[in-house]
Backbone atoms as SQL, in Angstrom:
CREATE TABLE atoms (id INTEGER PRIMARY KEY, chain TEXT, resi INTEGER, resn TEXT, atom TEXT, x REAL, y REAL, z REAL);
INSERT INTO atoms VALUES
  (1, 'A', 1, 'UNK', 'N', 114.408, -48.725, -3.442),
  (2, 'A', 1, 'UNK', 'CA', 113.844, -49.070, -4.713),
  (3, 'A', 1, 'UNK', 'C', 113.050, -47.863, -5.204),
  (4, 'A', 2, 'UNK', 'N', 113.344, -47.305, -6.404),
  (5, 'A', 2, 'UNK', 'CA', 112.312, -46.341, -6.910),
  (6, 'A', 2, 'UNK', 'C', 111.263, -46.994, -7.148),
  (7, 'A', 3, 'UNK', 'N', 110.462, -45.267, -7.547),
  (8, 'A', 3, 'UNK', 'CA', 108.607, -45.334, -7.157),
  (9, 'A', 3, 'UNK', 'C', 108.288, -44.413, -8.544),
  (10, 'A', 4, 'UNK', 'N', 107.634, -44.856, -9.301),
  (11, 'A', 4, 'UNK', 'CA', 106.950, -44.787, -9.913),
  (12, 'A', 4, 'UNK', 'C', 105.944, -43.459, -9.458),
  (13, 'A', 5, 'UNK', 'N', 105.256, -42.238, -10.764),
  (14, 'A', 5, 'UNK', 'CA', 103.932, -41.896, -10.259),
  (15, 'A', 5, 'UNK', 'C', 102.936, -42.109, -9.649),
  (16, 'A', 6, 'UNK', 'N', 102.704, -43.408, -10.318),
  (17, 'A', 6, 'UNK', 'CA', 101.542, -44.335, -9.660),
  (18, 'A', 6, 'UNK', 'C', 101.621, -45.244, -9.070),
  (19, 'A', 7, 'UNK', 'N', 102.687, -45.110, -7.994),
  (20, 'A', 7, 'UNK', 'CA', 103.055, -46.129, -6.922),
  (21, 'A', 7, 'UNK', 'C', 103.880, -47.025, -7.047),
  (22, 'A', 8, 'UNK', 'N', 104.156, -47.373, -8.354),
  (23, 'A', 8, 'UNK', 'CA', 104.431, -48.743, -8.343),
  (24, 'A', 8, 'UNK', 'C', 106.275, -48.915, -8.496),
  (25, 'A', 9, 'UNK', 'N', 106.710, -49.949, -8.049),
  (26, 'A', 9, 'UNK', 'CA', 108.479, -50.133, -7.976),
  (27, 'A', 9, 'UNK', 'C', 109.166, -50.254, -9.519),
  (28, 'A', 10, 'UNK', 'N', 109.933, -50.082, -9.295),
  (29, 'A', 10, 'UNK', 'CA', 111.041, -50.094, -10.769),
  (30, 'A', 10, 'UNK', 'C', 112.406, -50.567, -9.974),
  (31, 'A', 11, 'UNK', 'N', 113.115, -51.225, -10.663),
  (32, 'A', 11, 'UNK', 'CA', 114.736, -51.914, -10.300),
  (33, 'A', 11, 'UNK', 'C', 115.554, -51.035, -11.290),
  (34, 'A', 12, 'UNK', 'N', 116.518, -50.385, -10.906),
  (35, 'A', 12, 'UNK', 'CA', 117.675, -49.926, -11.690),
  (36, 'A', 12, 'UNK', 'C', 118.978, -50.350, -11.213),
  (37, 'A', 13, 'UNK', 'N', 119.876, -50.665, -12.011),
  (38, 'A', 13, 'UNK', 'CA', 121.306, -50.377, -11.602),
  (39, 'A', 13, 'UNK', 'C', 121.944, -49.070, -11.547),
  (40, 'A', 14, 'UNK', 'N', 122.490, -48.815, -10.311),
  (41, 'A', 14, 'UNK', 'CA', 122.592, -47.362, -10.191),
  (42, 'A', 14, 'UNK', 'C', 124.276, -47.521, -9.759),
  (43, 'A', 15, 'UNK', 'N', 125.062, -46.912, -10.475),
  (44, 'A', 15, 'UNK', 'CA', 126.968, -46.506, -9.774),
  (45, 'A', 15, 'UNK', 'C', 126.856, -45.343, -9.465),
  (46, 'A', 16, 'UNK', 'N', 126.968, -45.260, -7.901),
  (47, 'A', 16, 'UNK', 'CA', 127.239, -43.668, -7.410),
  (48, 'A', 16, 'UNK', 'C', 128.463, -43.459, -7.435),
  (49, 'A', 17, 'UNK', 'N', 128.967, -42.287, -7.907),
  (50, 'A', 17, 'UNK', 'CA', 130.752, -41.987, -8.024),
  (51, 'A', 17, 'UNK', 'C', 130.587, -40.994, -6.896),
  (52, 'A', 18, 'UNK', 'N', 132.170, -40.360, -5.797),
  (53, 'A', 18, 'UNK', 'CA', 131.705, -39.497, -5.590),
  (54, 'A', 18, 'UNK', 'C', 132.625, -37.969, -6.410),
  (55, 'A', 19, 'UNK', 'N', 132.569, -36.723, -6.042),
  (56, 'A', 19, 'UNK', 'CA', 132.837, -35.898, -7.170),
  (57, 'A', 19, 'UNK', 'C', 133.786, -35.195, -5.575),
  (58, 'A', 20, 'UNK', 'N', 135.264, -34.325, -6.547),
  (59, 'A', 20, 'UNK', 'CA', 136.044, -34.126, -5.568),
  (60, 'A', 20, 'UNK', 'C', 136.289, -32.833, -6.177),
  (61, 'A', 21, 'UNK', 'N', 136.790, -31.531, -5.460),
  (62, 'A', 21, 'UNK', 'CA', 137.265, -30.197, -6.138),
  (63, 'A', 21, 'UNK', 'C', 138.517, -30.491, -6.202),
  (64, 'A', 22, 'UNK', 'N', 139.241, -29.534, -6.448),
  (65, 'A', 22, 'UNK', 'CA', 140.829, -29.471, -6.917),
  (66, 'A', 22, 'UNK', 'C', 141.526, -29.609, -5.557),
  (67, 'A', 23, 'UNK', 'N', 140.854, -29.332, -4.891),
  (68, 'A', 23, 'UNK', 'CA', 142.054, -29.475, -3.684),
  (69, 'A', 23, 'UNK', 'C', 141.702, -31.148, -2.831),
  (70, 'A', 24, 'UNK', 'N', 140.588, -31.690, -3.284),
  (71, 'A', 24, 'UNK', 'CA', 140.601, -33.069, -2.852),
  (72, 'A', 24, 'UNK', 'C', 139.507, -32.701, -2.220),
  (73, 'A', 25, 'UNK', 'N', 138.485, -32.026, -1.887),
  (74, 'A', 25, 'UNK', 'CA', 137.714, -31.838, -0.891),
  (75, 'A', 25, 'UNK', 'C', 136.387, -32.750, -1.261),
  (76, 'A', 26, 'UNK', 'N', 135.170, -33.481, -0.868),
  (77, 'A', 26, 'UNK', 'CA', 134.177, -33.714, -1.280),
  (78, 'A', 26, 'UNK', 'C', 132.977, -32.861, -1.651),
  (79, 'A', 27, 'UNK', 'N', 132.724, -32.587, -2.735),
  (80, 'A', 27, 'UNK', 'CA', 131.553, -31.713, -3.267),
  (81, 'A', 27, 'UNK', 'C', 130.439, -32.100, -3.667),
  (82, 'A', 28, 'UNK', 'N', 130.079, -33.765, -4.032),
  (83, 'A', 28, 'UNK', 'CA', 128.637, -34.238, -4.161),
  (84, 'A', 28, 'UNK', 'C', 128.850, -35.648, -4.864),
  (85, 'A', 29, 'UNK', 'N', 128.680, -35.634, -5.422),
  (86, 'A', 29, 'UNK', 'CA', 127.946, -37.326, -6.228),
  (87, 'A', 29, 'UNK', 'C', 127.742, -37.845, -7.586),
  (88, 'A', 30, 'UNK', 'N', 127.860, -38.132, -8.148),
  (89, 'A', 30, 'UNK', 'CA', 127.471, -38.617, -9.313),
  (90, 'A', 30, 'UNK', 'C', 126.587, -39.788, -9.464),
  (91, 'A', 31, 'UNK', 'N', 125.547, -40.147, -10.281),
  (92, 'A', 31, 'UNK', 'CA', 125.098, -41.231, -10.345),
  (93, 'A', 31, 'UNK', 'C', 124.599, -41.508, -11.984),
  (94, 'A', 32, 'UNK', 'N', 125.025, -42.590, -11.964),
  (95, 'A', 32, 'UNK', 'CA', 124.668, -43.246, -13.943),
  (96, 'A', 32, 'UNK', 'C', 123.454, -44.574, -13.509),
  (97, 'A', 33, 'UNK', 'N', 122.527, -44.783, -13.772),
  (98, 'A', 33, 'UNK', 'CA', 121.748, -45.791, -13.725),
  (99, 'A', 33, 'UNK', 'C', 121.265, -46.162, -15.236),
  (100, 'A', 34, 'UNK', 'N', 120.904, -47.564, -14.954),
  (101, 'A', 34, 'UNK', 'CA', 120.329, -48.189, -16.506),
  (102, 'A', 34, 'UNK', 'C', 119.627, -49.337, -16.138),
  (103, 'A', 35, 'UNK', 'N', 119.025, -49.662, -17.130),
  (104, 'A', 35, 'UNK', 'CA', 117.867, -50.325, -16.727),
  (105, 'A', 35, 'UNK', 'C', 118.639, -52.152, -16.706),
  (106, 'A', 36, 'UNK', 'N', 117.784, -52.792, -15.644),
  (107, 'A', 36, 'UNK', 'CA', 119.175, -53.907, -16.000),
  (108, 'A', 36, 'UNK', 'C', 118.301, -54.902, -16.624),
  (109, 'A', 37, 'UNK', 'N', 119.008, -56.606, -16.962),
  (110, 'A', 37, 'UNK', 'CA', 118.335, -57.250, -17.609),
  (111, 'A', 37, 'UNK', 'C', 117.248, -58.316, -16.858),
  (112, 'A', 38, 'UNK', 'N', 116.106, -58.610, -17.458),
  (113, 'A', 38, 'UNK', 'CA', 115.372, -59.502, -17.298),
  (114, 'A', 38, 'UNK', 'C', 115.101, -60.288, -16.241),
  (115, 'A', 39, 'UNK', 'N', 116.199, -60.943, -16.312),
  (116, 'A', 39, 'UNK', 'CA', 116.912, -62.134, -15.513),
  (117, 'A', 39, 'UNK', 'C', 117.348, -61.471, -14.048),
  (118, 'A', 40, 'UNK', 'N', 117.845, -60.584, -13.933),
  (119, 'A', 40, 'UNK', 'CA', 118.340, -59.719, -12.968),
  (120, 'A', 40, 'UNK', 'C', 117.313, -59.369, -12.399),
  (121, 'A', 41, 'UNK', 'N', 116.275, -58.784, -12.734),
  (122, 'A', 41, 'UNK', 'CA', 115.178, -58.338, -11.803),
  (123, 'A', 41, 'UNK', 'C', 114.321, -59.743, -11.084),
  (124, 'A', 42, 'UNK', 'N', 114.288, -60.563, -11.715),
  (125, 'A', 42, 'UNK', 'CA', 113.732, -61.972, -11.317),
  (126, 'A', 42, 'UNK', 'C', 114.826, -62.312, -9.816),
  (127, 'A', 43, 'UNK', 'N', 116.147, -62.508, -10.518),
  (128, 'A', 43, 'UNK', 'CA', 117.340, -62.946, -8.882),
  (129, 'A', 43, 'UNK', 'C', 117.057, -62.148, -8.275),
  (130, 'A', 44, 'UNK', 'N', 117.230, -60.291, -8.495),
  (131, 'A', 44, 'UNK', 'CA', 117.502, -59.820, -7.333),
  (132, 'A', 44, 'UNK', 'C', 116.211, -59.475, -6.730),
  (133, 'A', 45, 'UNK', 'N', 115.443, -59.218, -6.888),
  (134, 'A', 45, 'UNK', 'CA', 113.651, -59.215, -6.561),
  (135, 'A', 45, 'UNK', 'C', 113.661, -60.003, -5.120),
  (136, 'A', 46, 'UNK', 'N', 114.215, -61.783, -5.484),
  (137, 'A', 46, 'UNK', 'CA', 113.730, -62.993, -5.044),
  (138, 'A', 46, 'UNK', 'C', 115.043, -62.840, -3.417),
  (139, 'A', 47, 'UNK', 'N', 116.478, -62.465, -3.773),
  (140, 'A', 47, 'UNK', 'CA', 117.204, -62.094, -3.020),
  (141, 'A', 47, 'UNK', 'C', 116.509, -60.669, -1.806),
  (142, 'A', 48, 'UNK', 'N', 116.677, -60.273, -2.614),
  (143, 'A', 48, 'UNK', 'CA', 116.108, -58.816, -1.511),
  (144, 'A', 48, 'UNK', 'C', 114.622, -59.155, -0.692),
  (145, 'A', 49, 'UNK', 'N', 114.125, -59.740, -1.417),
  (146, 'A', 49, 'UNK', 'CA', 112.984, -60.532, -0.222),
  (147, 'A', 49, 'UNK', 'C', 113.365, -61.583, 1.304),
  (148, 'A', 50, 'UNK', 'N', 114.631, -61.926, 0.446),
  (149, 'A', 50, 'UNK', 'CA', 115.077, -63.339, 1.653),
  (150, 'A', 50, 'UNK', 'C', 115.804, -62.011, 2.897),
  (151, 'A', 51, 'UNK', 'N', 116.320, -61.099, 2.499),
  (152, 'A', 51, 'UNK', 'CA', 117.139, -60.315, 2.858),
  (153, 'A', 51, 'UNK', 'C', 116.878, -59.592, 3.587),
  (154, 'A', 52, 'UNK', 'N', 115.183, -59.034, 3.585),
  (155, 'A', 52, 'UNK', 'CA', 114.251, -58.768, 4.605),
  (156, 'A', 52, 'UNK', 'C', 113.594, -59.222, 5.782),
  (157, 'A', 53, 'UNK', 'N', 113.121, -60.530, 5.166),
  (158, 'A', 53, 'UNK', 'CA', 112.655, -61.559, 6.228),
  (159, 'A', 53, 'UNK', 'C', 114.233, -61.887, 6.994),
  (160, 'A', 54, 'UNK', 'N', 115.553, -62.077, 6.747),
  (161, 'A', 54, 'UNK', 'CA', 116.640, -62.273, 7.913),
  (162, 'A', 54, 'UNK', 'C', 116.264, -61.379, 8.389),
  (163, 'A', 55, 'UNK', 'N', 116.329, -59.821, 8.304),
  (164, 'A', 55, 'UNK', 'CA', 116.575, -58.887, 9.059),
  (165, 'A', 55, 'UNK', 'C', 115.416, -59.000, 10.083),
  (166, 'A', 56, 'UNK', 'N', 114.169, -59.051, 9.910),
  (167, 'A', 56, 'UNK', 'CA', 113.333, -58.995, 10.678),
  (168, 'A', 56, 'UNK', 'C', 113.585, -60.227, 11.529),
  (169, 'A', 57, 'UNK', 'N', 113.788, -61.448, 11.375),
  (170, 'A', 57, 'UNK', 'CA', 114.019, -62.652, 11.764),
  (171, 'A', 57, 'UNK', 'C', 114.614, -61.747, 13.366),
  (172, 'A', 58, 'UNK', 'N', 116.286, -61.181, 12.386),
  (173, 'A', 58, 'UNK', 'CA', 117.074, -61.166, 13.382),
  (174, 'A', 58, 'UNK', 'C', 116.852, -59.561, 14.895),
  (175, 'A', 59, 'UNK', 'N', 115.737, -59.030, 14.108),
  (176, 'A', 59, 'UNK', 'CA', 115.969, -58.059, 15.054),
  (177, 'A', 59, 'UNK', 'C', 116.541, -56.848, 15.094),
  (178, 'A', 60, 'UNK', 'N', 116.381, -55.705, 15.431),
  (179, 'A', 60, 'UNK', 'CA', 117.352, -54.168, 14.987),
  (180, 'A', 60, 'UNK', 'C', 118.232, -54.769, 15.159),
  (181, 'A', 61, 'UNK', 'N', 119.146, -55.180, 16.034),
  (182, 'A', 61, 'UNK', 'CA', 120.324, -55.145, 16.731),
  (183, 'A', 61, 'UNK', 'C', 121.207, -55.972, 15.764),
  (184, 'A', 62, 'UNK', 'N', 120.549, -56.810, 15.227),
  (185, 'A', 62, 'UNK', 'CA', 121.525, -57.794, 14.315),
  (186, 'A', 62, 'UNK', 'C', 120.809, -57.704, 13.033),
  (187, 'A', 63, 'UNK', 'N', 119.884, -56.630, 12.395),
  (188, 'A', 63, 'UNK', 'CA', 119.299, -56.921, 11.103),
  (189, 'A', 63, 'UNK', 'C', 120.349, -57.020, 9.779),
  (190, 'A', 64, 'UNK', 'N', 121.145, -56.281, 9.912),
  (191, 'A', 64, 'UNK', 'CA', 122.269, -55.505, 9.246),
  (192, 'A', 64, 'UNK', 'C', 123.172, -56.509, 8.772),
  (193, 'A', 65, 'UNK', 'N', 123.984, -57.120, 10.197),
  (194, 'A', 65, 'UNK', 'CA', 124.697, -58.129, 10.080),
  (195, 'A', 65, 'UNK', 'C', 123.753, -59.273, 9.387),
  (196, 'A', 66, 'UNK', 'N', 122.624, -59.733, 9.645),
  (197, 'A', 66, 'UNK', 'CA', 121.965, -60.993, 9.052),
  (198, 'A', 66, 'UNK', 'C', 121.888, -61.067, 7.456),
  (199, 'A', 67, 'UNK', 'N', 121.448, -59.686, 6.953),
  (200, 'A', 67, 'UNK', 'CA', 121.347, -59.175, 5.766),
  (201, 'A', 67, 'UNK', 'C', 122.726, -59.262, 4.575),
  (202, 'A', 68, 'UNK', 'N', 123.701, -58.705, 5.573),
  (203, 'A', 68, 'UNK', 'CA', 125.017, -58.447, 5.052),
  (204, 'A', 68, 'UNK', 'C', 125.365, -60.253, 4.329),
  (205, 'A', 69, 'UNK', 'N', 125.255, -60.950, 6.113),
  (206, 'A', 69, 'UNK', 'CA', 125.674, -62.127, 5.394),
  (207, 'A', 69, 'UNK', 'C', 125.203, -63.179, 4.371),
  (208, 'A', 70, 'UNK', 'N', 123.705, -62.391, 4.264),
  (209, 'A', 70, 'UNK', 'CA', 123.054, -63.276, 3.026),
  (210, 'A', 70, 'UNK', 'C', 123.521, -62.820, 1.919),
  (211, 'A', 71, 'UNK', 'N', 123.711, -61.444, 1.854),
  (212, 'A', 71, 'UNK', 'CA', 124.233, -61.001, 0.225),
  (213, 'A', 71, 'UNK', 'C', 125.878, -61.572, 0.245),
  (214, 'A', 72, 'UNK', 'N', 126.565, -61.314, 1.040),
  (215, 'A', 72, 'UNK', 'CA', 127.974, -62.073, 0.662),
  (216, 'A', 72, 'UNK', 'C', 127.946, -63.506, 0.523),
  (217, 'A', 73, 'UNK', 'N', 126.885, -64.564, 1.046),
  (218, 'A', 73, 'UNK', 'CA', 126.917, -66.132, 0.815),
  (219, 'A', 73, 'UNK', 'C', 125.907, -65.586, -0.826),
  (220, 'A', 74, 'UNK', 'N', 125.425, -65.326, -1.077),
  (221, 'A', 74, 'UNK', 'CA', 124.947, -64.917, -2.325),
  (222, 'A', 74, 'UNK', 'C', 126.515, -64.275, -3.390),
  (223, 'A', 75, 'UNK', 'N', 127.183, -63.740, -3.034),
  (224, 'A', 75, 'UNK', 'CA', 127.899, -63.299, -3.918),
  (225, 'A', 75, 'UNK', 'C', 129.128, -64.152, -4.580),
  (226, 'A', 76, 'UNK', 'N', 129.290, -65.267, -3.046),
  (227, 'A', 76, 'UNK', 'CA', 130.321, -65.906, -2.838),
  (228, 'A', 76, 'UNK', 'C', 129.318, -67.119, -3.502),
  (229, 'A', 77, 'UNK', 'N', 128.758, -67.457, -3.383),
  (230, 'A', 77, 'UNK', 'CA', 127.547, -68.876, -4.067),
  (231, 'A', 77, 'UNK', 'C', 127.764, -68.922, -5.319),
  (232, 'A', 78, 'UNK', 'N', 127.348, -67.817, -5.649),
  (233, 'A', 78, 'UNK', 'CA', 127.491, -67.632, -7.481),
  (234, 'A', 78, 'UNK', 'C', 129.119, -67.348, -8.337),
  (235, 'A', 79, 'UNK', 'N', 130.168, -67.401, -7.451),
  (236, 'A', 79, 'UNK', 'CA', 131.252, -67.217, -7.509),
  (237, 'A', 79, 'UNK', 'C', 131.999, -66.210, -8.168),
  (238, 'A', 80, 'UNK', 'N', 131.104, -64.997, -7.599),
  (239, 'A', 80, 'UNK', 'CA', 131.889, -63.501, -7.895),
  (240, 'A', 80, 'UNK', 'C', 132.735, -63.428, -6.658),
  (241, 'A', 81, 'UNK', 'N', 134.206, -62.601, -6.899),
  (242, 'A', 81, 'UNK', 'CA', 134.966, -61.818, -6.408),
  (243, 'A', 81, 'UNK', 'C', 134.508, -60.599, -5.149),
  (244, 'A', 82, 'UNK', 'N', 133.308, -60.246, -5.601),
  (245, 'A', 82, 'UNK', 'CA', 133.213, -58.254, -5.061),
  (246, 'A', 82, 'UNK', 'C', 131.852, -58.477, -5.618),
  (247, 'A', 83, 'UNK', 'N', 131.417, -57.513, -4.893),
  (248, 'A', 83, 'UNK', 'CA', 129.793, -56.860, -4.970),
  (249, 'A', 83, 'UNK', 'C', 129.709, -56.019, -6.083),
  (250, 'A', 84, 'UNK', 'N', 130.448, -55.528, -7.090),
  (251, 'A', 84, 'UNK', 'CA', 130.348, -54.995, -7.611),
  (252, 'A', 84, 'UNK', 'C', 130.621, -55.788, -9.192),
  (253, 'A', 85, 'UNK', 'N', 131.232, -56.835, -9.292),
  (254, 'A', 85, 'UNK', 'CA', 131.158, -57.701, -10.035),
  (255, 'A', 85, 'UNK', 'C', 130.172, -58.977, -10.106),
  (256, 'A', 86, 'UNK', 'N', 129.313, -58.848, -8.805),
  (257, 'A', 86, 'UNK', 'CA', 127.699, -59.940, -9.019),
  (258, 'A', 86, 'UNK', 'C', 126.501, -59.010, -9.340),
  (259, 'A', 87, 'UNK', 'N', 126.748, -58.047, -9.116),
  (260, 'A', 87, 'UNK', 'CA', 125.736, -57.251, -9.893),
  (261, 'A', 87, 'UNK', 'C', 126.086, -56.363, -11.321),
  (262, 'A', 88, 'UNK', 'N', 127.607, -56.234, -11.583),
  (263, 'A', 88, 'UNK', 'CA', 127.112, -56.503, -12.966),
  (264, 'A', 88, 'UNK', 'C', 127.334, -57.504, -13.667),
  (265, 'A', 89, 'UNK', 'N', 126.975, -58.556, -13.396),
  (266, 'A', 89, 'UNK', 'CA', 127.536, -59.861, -14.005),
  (267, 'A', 89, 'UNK', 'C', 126.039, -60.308, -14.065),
  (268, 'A', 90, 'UNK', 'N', 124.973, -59.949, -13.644),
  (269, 'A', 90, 'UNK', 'CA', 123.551, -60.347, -14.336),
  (270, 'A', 90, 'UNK', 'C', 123.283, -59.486, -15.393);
């Protein structure tokens, strides 16, 4: 989550592309962010909190996996396709 000067958090939607030379090789990154709506910072705020407490729940060893499966019963709940269509679909 970005940080602010004065400490404080900001939510963006961010698409990282990555960037390729002519011969196919990887050379760096791209990224477009925008500010998202309203409503979106309220869900995903409230999500990424639950998403923390699993991980800790579950422990290094399984934080990842615990996490993973809350955002896919989250993605699959609200009845998006792909992770990339529940976040831009707020």
């Amino acid at each position: 989550m970005p940080v602010c000067k004065n400490g404080d958090h900001y939510w963006v939607c961010a698409n990282v592309s990555p960037d390729y030379d002519n011969h196919g090789a990887l050379i760096g990154y791209f990224s477009v962010r925008r500010k998202p709506k309203q409503g979106a910072i309220g869900y995903f705020s409230h999500l990424y909190k639950e998403m923390l407490s699993a991980e800790v729940r579950s422990g290094s060893g399984e934080a990842i996996q615990a996490s993973s499966n809350m955002l896919h019963h989250a993605i699959t709940g609200q009845g998006f396709e792909s992770y990339e269509s529940f976040v831009l679909g707020f």
